[in-house]
C-alpha positions in Angstrom: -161.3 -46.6 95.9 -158.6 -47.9 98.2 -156.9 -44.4 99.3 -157.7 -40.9 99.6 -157.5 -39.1 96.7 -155.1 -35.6 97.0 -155.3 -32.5 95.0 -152.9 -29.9 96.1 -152.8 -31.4 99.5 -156.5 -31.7 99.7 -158.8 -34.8 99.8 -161.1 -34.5 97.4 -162.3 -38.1 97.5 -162.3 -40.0 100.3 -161.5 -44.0 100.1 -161.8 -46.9 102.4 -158.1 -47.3 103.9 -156.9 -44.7 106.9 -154.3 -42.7 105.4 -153.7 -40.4 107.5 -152.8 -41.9 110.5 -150.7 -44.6 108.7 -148.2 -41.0 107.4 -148.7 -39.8 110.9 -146.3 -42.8 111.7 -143.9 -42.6 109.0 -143.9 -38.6 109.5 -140.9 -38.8 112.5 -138.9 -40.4 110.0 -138.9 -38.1 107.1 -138.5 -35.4 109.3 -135.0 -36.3 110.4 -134.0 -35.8 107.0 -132.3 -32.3 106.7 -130.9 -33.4 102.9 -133.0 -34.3 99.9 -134.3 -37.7 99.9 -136.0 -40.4 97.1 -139.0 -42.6 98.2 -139.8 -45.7 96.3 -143.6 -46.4 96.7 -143.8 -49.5 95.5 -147.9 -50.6 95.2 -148.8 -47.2 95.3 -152.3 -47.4 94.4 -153.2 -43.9 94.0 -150.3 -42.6 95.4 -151.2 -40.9 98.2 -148.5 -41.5 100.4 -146.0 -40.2 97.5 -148.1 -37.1 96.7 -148.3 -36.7 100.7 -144.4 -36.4 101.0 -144.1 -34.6 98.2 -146.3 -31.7 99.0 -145.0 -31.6 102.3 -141.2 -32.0 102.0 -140.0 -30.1 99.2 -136.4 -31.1 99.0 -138.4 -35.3 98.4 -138.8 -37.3 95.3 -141.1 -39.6 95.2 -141.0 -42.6 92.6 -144.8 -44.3 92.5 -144.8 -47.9 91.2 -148.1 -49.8 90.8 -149.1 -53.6 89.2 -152.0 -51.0 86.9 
């Protein structure tokens, strides 16, 4: 599998791409955001990155689109 698989924040599967320092780079951004905010995750795969933001700023919505 491509990415990490989260439950509740935790990896329960681990795949071949390096999540987590790939959100460690996007993580200054969102955190300049005092204010709700919507992602678009386009080619989400398993959505990681959405269900990353999500869990981790509440005040986010995520919308995951994939090709599957």
């Amino acid at each position: 599998m491509y990415q990490d698989v989260l439950v509740g924040n935790r990896v329960v599967f681990l795949g071949t791409d390096l999540c987590e320092p790939r959100y460690d780079l996007l993580k200054p951004i969102l955190d300049l955001y005092d204010r709700p905010f919507t992602v678009l995750d386009l080619g989400a795969a398993q959505g990681w990155f959405s269900f990353k933001i999500a869990n981790d700023y509440s005040k986010s919505f995520c919308v995951m689109v994939d090709a599957n």
